[in-house]
C-alpha positions, 0 to 999 in steps of 0.5 A, a space after each residue: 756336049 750338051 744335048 740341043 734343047 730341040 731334041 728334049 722330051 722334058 722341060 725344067 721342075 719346080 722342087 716340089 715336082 721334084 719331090 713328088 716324082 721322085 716319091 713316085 718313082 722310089 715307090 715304084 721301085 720299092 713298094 710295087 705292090 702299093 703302086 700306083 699311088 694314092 695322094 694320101 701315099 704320095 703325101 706320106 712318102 713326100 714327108 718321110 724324114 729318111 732319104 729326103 732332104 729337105 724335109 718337107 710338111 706337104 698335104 693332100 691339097 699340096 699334093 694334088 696340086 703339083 700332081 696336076 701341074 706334072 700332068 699338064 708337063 706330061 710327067 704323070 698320069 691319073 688312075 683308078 684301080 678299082 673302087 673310087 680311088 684315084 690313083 697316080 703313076 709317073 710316065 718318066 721313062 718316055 718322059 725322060 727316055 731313060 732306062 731302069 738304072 738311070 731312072 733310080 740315079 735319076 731319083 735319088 737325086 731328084 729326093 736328096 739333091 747333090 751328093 757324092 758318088 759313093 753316097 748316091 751308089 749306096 741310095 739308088 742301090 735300093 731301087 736298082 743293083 750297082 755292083 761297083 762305082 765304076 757301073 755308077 760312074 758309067 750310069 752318071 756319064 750316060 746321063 749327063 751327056 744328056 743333061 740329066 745329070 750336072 757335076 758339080 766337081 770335076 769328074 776326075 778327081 780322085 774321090 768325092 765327086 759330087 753330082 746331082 740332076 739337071 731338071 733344075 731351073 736354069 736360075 736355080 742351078 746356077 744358085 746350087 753350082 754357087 752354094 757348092 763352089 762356096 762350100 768347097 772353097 770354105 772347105 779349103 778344097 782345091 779347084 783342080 785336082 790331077 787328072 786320073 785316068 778313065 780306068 784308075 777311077 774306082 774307089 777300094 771296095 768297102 768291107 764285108 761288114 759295110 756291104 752287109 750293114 748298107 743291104 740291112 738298112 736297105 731293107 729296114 727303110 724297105 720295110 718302113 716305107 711298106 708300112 707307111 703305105 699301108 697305113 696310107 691305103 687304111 686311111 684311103 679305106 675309112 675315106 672311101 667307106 666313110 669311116 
């Protein structure tokens, strides 16, 4: 059941809100040492062209706008750590009541849009540890008992089940459910499919070598984001000092 829009604590984003907060987010997670961010870092890791989609060409004065409208929704908060830079970090966790896990499910989608299951376990497993689908699916449900999550195919089909957030605006959702229901239907792809039960909804466990290849790529995209960030806090610099 739906929860009552009395007892939210949020209220519906723009995609460029969402793009932000999700950067905001992913950051936190993965670059702490970087965080909180600086606009020049936000505008970095809002275009980076891995782990986004779309693929966006924002600047610093773009950026600060949306900062400010999160700010008035209660979404972010400015800072300053040290010497003039302000700085930003988000307030989702009481914004949105979640916990760690569900935040990093909450980000991946808010950074990519729909996608599957699996695709979705593999991308937030870089913020936060999902030992299997089923812990993911278990995640999924929690959130979309509370609106933050939509499934745009039946939870129980066998396999495939796509997802994404619920912070849409009622209009857009509407036109993301269409846009899948019409992508599924030109894929030939059945309305309904048996019901399975709660137990049997676990996919095989991906090989060895896939394991291993998914954590690599994890820390190389680690890696490039470090550098793009440090690159970020070097321009902030020469800004500061003039340079």
């Amino acid at each position: 059941m739906s929860s009552p829009v009395a007892e939210r604590t949020w209220v519906p984003l723009t995609p460029r809100e969402r793009r932000v907060l999700g950067v905001l987010v992913e950051k936190a997670k993965t670059t702490p040492e970087y965080y909180p961010l600086t606009i020049a870092a936000i505008v970095t890791g809002s275009n980076q062209k891995s782990n986004r989609d779309p693929v966006t060409d924002y600047d610093a004065d773009d950026v600060e706008d949306i900062l400010h409208d999160l700010r008035h929704k209660g979404a972010v908060i400015m800072v300053e750590a040290g010497g003039r830079v302000v700085r930003w970090k988000h307030t989702l966790y009481d914004w949105l009541k979640v916990s760690k896990v569900e935040l990093a499910v909450v980000a991946e989608l808010l950074l990519r849009g729909p996608q599957t299951e699996g695709d979705l376990r593999s991308r937030a497993s870089r913020m936060e540890p999902f030992p299997d689908l089923p812990a993911l699916q278990a995640v999924l449900e929690a959130l979309a008992a509370r609106d933050l999550v939509v499934y745009l195919s039946p939870p129980e089909q066998k396999r495939g089940v796509v997802v994404t957030h619920g912070l849409y605006p009622p209009q857009e959702l509407e036109k993301v459910r269409q846009a899948y229901a019409n992508s599924a239907s030109a894929a030939g792809e059945p309305e309904e499919r048996p019901v399975r039960q709660a137990a049997a909804r676990s996919e095989p466990s991906p090989p060895a070598w896939a394991t291993e290849t998914a954590v690599l790529r994890a820390q190389v995209e680690a890696l490039r984001e470090s550098l793009e960030a440090l690159a970020a806090e070097v321009r902030d610099l020469k800004s500061a000092l003039g340079a």
